[in-house]
N, C-alpha and C positions, 0 to 999 in steps of 0.2 A: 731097601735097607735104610735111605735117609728117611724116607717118612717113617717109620719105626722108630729110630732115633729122635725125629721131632716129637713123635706124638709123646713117646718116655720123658722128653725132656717139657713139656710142655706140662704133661700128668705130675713132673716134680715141681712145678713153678704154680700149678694151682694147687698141690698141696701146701707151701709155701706162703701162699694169699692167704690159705683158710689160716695156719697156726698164727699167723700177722693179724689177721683178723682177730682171731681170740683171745689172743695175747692185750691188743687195745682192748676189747671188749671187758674183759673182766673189773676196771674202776669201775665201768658205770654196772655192771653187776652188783659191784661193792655197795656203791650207793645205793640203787634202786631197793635190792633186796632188804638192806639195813634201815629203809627207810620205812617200811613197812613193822618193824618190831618196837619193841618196849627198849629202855635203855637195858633194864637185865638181862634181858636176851642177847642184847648186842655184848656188852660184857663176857658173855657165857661162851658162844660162838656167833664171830662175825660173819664163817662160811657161809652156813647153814641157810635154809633155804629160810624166809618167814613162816609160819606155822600158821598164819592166816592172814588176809586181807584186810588189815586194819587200819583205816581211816585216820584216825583221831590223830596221829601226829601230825597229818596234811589239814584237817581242821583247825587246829590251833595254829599250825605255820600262819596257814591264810589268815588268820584274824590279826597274828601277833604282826607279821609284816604287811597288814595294807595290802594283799595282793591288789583285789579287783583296780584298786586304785594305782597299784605301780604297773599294772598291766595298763591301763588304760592312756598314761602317763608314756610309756614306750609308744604303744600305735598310735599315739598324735606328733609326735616328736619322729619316730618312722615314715609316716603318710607325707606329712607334712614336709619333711626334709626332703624325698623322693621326690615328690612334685616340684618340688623347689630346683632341686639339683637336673630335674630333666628339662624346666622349663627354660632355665638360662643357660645349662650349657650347651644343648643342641642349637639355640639360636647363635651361640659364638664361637661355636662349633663349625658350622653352617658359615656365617660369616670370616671369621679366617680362612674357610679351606677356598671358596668362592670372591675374596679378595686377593689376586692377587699382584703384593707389593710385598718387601721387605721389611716395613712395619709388622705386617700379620704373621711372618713370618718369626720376628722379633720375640711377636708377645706369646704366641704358641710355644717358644722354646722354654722360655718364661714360666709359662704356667705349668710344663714338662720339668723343669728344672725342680718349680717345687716340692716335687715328689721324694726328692730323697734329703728332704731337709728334715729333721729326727724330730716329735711333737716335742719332745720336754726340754730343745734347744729355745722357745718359742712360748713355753708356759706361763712364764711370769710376764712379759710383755703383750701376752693374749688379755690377763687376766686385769693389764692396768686398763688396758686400751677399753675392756669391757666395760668395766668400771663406769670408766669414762664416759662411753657411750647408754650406759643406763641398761646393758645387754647381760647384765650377772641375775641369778635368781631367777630366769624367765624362759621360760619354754620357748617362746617365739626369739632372745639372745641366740639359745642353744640351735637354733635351727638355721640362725642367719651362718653361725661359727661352720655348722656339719658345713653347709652351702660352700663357703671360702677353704674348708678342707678336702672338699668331694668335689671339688671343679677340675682340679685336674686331671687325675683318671678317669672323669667322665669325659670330659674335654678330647682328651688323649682317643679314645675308645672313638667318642662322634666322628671326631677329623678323620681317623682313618678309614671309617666306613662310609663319611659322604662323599671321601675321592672314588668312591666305587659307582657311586649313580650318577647314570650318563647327565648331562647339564643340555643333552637335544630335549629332555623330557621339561625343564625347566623354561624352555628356546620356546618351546611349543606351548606351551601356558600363556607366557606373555603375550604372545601372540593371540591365542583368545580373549585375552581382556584381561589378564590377571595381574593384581599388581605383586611386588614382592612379599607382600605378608603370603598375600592366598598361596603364591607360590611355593615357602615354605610348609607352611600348615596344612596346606590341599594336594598337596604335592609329595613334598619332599618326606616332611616328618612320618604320615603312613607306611613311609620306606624303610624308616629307621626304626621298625619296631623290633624285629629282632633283637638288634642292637641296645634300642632304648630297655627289652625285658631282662638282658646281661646286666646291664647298668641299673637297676631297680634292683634286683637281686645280689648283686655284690655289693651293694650300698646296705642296703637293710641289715644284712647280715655283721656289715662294719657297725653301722647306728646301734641297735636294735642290741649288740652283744659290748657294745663301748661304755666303758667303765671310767676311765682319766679322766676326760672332756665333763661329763655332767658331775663328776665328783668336785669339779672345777667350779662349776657354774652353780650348780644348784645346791639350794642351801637347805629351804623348809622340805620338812616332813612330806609337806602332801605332794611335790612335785616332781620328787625321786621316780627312778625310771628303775624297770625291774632289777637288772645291772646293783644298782645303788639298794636298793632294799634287799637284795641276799645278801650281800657284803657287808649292813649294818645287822642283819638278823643272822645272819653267820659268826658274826663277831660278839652277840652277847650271849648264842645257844652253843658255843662251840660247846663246853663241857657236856653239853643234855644233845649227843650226837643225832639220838632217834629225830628232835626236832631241826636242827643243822640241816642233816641229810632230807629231811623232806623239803626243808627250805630250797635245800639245792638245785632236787628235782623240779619242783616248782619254776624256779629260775630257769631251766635249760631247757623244759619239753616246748614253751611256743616257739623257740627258735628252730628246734630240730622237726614239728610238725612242719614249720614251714619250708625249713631244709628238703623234705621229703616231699612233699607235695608241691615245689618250684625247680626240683634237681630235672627232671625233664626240660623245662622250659629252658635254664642255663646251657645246656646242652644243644640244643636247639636252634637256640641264641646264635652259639659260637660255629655251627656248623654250618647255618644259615651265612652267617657273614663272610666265614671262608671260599664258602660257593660262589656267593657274589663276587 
């Protein structure tokens, strides 16, 4: 009798999923489908399915916004930030959780702390300070800024998974000949990959769909990151929807290609670290 009950109650909660499902699904119907027509068409009925496979508004998107180039513009600005963000916070990662004093403890709460401080508390004093430093307008600015914003949920993320590896493995290294670099790098870091592929993927995703920060910093035409080139070519096709809505699509499928083809690994990531 209770499993009849769960199974009823279970057959109601994935029908539940599906109409939740569909219910979100239907914008990007709107879009995708719409995007495909003529602006008469869309006028006429916005339901209706497209009547054929036509290109030409995603032709002209591409041309009108610079894609290849604000695509290109994200993955250097993404890669580049990644690297960045995994290369110095696993090492201070690694070194606070393996110091310890009260100081380490100090700056860990520190760099914890800053996670609930609001971006746009922080904007205009980001902005003089850039200035300042010659770090406005420039891709390699934008990548030191993600670094100092993406340190500490990567920080947070490392710490808690290198109190997980035994430090006899680390005992034993030294004792071969290793000094502390090889020790981390030959050692340690290999451990962290789980972890480090959690942390490359919740970054990218932050980078890669961030809109405020480079709207902040970047100024010329050619340096805009995809983000920035729908929102300007959004803003002058809004009336001529057909081109809008391809623009849109444009803007969101490398995200969700990657979304889909990395959701495994996130997964993986986090189930890995828990085991540990």
């Amino acid at each position: 009798m209770l499993k009849e009950r769960y199974t009823g109650f279970t057959f109601i909660l994935e029908i539940a999923a599906i109409i939740l499902a569909l219910i979100f699904l239907v914008p990007f119907y709107y879009v995708l489908g719409n995007s495909f027509k003529s602006f008469a068409d869309i006028l006429q009925n916005t339901s209706s399915l497209p009547k054929s496979l036509d290109f030409t508004n995603y032709q002209q998107a591409i041309e009108v916004m610079n894609f290849w180039k604000a695509l290109m513009n994200s993955l250097i600005v993404t890669i580049v930030s990644n690297v960045v963000i995994v290369f110095f916070c696993s090492m201070a990662a690694y070194k606070l959780v393996r110091s310890k004093s009260k100081i380490s403890n100090i700056i860990f709460f520190i760099f914890v702390a800053t996670m609930v401080i609001p971006f746009q508390s922080i904007m205009i004093p980001l902005v003089k300070v850039g200035s300042t430093l010659h770090l406005m307008n420039s891709h390699w600015g934008l990548v030191i800024m993600y670094l100092g914003f993406g340190s500490a949920l990567s920080i947070f993320l490392y710490h808690g998974f290198i109190k997980t590896i035994p430090i006899e493995l680390e005992e034993a290294a030294i004792i071969d000949g290793c000094s502390p670099t090889m020790v981390f790098w030959k050692v340690v870091f290999p451990l962290l990959k789980p972890i480090t592929v959690t942390i490359v993927i919740l970054n990218t995703l932050w980078i890669w769909n961030d809109f405020l920060l480079p709207s902040l910093v970047l100024r010329d035409m050619e340096l805009r990151t995809i983000p920035l080139a729908t929102f300007y070519f959004f803003g002058a096709y809004t009336k001529q929807w057909n081109l809008a809505l391809s623009g849109l699509v444009l803007g969101i499928t490398p995200l969700l290609i990657f979304y889909f083809a990395a959701q495994k690994h996130i997964i993986k990531g986090i189930t890995s670290g828990s085991i540990k």
